[in-house]
C-alpha positions in Angstrom: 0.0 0.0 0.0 2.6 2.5 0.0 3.8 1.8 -3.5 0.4 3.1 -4.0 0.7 6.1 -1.8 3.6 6.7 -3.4 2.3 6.7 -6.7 -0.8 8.6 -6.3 1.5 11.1 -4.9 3.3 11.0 -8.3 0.2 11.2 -10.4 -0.5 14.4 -8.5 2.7 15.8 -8.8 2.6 14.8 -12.8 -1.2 16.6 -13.1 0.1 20.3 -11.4 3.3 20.7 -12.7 3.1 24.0 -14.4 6.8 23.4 -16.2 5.5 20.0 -17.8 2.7 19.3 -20.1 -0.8 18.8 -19.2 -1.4 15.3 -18.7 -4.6 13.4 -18.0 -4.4 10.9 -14.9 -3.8 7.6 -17.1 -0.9 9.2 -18.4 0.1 10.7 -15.1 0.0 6.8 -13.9 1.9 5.6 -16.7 4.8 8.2 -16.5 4.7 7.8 -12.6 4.8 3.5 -12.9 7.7 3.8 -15.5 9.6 6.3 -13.5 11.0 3.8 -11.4 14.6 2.9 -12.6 15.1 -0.7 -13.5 11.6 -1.3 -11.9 9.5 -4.1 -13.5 7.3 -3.5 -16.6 4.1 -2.4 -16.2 0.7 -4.2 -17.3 -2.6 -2.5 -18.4 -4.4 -3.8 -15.3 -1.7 -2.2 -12.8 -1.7 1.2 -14.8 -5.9 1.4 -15.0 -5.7 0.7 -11.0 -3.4 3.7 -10.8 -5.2 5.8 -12.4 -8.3 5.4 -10.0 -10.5 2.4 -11.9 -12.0 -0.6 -9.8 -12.3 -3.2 -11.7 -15.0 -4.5 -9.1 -17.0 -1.6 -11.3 -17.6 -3.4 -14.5 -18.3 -0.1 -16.4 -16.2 2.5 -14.8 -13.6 0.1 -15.4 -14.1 -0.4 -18.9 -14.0 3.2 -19.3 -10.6 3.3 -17.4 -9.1 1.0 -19.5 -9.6 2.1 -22.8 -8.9 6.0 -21.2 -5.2 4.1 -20.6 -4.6 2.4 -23.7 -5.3 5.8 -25.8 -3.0 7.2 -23.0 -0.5 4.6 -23.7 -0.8 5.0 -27.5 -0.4 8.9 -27.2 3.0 8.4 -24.6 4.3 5.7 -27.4 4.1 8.2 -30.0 5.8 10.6 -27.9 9.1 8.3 -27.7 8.3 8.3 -23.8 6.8 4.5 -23.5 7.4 1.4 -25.1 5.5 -1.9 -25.4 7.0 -5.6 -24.5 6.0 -8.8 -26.0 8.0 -12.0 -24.6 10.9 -9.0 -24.2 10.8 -8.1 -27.6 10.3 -3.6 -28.1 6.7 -3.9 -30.0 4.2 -1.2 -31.2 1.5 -1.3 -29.6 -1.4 -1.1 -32.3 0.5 -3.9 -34.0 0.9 -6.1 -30.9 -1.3 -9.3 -29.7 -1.4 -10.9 -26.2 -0.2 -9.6 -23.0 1.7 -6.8 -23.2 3.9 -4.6 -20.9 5.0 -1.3 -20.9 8.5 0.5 -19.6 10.6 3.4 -20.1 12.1 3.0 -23.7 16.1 2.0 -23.2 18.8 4.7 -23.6 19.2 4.0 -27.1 16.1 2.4 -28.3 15.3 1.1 -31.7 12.2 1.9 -33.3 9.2 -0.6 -32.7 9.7 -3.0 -36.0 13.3 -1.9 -36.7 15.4 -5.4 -37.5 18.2 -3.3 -38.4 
């Protein structure tokens, strides 16, 4: 629980800060999840409970999670999240199964790049 605490202190923080961008709260949640160095990837689930949603609330949660997949789509296209599959840098419209989602390395290759 004070993982939690700690990161709904960092969605806040993320929200108000007049020197960054206006972010909505999934997107807050993602950036504040990834932000831990060498922390574990993040799932969906995990970054729809972040940003507020209960999945015990079938609709609301719904709601939640497609509100965080847009966000993650948006934050991919920005260069400031990347998708996993089985390890593997993916994007994320192009993806299937269970993905996750970090900080993109220091010097990451484009989704779909073999080169």
């Amino acid at each position: 629980f004070d993982s939690d605490r700690r990161h709904r202190r960092a969605i806040a923080d993320l929200m108000t800060d007049p020197n960054d961008i206006p972010r909505t709260r999934a997107e807050a949640a993602i950036l504040a999840l990834i932000a831990e160095d060498g922390g574990p990837p993040v799932t969906l689930n995990r970054i729809a409970r972040a940003a507020g949603g209960d999945p015990r609330q079938a609709a609301a949660w719904s709601k939640t999670l497609t509100a965080s997949r847009q966000a993650l789509l948006k934050l991919e296209g920005e260069g400031l999240v990347v998708a996993r599959r089985k390890g593997q840098i993916v994007k994320i419209r192009q993806a299937k199964g269970l993905l996750r989602y970090t900080a993109p390395p220091r010097s990451a290759p484009a989704p779909g790049d073999d080169s």
